[in-house]
C-alpha positions in Angstrom: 0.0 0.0 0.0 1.6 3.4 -0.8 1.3 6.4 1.2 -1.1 8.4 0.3 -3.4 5.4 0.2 -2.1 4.6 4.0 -3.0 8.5 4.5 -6.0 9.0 2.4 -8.2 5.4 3.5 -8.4 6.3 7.2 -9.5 10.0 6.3 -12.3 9.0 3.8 -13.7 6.1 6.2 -13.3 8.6 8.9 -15.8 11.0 7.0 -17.9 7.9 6.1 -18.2 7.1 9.6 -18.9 10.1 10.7 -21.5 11.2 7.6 -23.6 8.1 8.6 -24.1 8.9 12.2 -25.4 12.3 11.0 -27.7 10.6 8.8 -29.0 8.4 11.6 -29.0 11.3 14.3 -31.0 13.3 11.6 -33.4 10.8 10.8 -34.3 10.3 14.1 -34.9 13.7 14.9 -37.2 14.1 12.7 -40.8 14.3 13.4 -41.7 14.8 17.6 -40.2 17.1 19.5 -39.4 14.8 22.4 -37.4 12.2 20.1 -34.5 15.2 19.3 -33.5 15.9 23.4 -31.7 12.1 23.8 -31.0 8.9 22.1 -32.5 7.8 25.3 -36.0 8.8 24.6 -36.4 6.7 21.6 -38.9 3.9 22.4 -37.6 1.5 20.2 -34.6 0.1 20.1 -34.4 0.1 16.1 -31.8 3.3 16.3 -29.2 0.8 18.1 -29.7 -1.9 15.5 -28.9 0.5 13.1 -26.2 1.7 14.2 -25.1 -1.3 15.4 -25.3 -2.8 12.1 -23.3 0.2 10.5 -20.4 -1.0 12.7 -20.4 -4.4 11.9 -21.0 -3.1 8.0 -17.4 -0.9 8.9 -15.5 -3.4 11.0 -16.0 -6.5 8.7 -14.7 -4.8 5.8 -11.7 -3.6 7.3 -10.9 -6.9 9.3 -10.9 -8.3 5.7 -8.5 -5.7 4.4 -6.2 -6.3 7.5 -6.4 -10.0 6.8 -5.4 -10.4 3.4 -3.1 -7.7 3.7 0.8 -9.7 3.3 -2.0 -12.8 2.4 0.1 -13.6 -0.7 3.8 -13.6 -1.6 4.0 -12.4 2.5 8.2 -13.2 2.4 8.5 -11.3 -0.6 6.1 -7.9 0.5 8.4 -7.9 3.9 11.3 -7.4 2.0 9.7 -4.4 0.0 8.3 -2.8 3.0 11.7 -3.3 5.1 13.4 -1.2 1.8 16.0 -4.4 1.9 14.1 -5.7 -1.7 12.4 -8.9 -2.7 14.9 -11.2 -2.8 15.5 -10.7 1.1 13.6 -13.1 2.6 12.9 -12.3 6.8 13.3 -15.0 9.1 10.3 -15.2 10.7 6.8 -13.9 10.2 4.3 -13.9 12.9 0.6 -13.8 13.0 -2.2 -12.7 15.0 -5.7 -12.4 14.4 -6.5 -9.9 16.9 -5.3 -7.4 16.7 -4.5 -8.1 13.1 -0.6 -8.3 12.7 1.9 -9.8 10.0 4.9 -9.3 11.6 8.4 -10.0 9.7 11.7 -10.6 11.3 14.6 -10.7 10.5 18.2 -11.4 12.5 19.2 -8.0 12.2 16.8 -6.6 14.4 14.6 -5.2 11.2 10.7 -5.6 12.2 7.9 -4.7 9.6 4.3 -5.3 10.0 2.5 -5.7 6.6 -1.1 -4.5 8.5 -1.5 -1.0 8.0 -1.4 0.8 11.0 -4.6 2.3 11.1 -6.9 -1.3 10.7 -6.4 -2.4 14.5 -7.7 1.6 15.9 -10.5 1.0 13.6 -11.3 -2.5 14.6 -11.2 -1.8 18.3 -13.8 1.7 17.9 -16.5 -0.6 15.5 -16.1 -3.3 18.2 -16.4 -1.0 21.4 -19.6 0.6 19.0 -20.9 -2.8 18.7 -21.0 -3.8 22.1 -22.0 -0.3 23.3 -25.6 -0.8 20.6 -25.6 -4.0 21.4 -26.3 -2.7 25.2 -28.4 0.1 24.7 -30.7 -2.0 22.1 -31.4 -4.7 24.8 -31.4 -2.1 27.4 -34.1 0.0 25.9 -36.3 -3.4 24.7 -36.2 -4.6 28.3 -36.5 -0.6 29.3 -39.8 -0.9 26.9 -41.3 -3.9 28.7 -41.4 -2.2 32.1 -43.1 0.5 31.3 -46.8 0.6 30.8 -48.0 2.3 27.2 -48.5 6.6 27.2 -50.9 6.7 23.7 
């Protein structure tokens, strides 16, 4: 990946992220007063599944791109990225599957990771978002339950 693309990805999916959570903060504003005070005051927890689902829609993606990233020719894209060329093979590669890494080593102390660094940041804020909508959805349906009908 060159560097403008390493620079440019994280800025366009940050304005993607944040465009959509306009849209959904929008959308649910419109229409009675009452529902534009707090995300709290929504009665249904269809807001959190939403957004819930935009996180999973952001986070799969870019676990995929973090993945296959080093998937093929790995020994030979460690020795580009290290600057010491193709034909310099590391010694060892490592990998993790979370947090996404594709470590190269080599004896001279050289260490590149083929996972660009802004994949694991992104992974951990769709996850946290996850869990967080995941809450608040079964919070609010339970919150729903308790609470006898106003119409």
């Amino acid at each position: 990946m060159s560097n403008a693309t390493a620079v440019f990805f994280p800025v366009v999916l940050a304005l993607v992220i944040v465009g959509a959570f306009i849209q959904l903060y929008r959308a649910r504003g419109r229409g009675r007063a009452e529902n534009r005070n707090s995300l709290r005051s929504k009665k249904s927890p269809s807001l959190w599944v939403k957004v819930l689902s935009l996180n999973a829609s952001i986070g799969l993606p870019v676990y995929l791109i973090g993945l296959m990233s080093g998937f093929t020719q790995a020994p030979k894209m460690c020795g580009v990225e290290s600057g010491k060329g193709p034909s310099n093979r590391p010694d060892s590669i490592t990998e993790t599957l979370f947090p996404l890494s594709h470590v190269c080593t080599w004896t001279d102390g050289t260490i590149v990771d083929l996972v660009p660094s802004w994949v694991n940041p992104v992974l951990f804020v769709c996850a946290a978002g996850f869990v967080l909508c995941a809450a608040m959805a079964i919070w609010t349906a339970i919150k729903n339950k308790k609470e006898p009908a106003h119409e």
